[in-house]
Backbone as CSV, one residue per row, in Angstrom:
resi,resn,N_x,N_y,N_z,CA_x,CA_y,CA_z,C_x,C_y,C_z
1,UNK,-13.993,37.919,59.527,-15.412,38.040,59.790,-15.945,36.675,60.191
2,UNK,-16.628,36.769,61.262,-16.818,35.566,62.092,-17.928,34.751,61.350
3,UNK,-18.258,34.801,60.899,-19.697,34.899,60.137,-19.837,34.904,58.947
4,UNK,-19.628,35.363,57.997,-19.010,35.610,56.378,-19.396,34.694,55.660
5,UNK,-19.620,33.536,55.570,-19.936,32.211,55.235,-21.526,31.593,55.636
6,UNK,-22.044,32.493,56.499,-23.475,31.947,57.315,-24.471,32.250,56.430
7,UNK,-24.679,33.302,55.658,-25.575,33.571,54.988,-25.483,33.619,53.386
8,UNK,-26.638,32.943,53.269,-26.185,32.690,51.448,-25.755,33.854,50.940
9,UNK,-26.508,34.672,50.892,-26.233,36.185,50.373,-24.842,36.595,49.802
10,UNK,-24.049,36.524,50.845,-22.614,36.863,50.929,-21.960,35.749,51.248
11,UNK,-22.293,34.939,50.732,-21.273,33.057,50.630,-20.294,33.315,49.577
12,UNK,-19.075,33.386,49.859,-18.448,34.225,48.932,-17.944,34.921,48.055
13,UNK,-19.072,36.228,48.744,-18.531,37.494,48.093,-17.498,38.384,48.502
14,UNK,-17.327,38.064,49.840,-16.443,38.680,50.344,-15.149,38.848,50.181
15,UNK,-14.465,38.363,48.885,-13.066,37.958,48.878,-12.192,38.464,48.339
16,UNK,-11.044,38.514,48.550,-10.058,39.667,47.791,-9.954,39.803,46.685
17,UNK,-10.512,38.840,46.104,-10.409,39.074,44.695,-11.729,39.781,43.686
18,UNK,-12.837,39.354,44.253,-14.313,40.265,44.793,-14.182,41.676,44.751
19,UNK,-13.500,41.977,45.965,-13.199,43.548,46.534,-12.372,43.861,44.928
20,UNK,-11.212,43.601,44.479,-10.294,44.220,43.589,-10.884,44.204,42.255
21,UNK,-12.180,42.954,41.964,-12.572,43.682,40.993,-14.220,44.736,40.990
22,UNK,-14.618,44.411,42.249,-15.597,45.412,42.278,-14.519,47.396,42.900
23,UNK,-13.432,47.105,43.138,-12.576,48.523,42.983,-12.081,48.949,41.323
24,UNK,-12.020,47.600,40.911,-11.553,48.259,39.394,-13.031,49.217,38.656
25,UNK,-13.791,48.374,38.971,-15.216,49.988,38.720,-14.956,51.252,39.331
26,UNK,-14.219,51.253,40.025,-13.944,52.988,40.520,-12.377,53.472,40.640
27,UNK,-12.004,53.362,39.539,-10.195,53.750,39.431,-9.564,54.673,40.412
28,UNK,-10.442,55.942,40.849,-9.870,56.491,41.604,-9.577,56.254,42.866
29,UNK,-10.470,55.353,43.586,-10.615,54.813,44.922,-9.256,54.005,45.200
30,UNK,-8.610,54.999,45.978,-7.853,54.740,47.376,-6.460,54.583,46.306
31,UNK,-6.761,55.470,45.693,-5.448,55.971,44.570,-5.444,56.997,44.657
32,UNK,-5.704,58.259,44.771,-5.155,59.333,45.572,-4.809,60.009,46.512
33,UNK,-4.017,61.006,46.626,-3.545,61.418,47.740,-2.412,60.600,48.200
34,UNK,-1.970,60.948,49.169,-0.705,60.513,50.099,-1.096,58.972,50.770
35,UNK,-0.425,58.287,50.623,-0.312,56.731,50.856,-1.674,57.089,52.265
36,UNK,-1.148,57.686,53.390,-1.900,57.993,54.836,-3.545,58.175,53.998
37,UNK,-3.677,59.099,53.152,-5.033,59.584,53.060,-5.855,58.601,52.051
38,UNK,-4.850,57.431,51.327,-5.611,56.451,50.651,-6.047,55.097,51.808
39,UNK,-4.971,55.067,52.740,-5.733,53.859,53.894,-6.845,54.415,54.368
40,UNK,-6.414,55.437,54.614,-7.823,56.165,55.706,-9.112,56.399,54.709
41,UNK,-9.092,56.308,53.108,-9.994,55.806,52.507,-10.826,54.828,52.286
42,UNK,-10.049,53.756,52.394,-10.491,52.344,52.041,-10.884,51.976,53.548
43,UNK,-10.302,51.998,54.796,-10.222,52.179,56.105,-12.038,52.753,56.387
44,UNK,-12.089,53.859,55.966,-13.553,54.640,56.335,-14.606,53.603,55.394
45,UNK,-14.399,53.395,54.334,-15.146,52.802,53.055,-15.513,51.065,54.070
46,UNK,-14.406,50.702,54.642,-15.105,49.373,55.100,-15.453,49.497,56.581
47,UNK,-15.490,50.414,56.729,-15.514,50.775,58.627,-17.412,50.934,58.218
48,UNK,-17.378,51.585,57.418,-18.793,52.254,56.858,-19.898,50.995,56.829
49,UNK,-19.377,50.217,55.600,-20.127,49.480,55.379,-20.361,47.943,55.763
50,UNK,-19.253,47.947,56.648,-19.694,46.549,58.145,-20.592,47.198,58.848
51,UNK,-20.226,48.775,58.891,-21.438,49.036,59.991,-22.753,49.306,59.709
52,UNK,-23.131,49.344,58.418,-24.331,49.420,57.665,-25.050,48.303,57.687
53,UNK,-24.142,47.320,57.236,-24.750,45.872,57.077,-24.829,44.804,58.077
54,UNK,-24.242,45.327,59.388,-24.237,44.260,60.636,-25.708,44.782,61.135
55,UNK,-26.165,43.320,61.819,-27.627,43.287,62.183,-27.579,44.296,63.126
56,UNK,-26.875,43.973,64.150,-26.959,45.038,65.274,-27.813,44.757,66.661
57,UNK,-28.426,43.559,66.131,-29.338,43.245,67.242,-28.850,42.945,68.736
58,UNK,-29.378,43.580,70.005,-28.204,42.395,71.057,-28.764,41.446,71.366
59,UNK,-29.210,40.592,70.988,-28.895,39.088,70.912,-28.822,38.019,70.172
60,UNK,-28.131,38.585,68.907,-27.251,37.942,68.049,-26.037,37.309,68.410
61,UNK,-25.925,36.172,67.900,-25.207,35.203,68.601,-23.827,35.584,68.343
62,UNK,-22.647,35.399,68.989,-21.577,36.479,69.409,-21.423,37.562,69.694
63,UNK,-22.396,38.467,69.647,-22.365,39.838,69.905,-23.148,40.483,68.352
64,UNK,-23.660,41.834,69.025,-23.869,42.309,68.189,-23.599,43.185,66.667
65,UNK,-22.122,42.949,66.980,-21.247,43.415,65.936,-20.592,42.079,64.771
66,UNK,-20.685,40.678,65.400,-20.469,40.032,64.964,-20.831,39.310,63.771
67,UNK,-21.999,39.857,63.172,-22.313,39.794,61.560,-22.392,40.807,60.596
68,UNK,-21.394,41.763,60.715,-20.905,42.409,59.837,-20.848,41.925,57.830
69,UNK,-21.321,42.981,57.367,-21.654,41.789,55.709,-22.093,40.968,56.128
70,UNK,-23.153,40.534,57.175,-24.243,39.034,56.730,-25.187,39.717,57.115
71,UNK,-25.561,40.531,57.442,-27.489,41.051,57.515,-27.981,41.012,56.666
């Protein structure tokens, strides 16, 4: 994430170790089902919420997809 670091907000929160313990609050997440149907969980889960939280504006500097988690 090009950006990830720009805004206090999410100065890092973003980090793997972040993600694994905000997943240990939900045990079931991207633990069931067939290996295929747990990526395509976690896969939809962050596809979702870059796209929730990116500004979106077009003329945000790199593009408009490019602050994903910093809006």
């Amino acid at each position: 994430l090009l950006h990830r670091n720009d805004c206090q907000e999410a100065r890092g929160f973003y980090k793997y170790d972040a993600f694994l313990a905000a997943v240990a609050a939900f045990p079931a997440f991207g633990t069931t089902g067939s290996t295929e149907t747990r990526k395509r969980e976690v896969a939809a889960f962050l596809g979702q919420t870059s796209h929730e939280t990116t500004g979106g504006w077009a003329a945000a500097p790199d593009g408009p997809y490019a602050w994903g988690y910093c809006f």
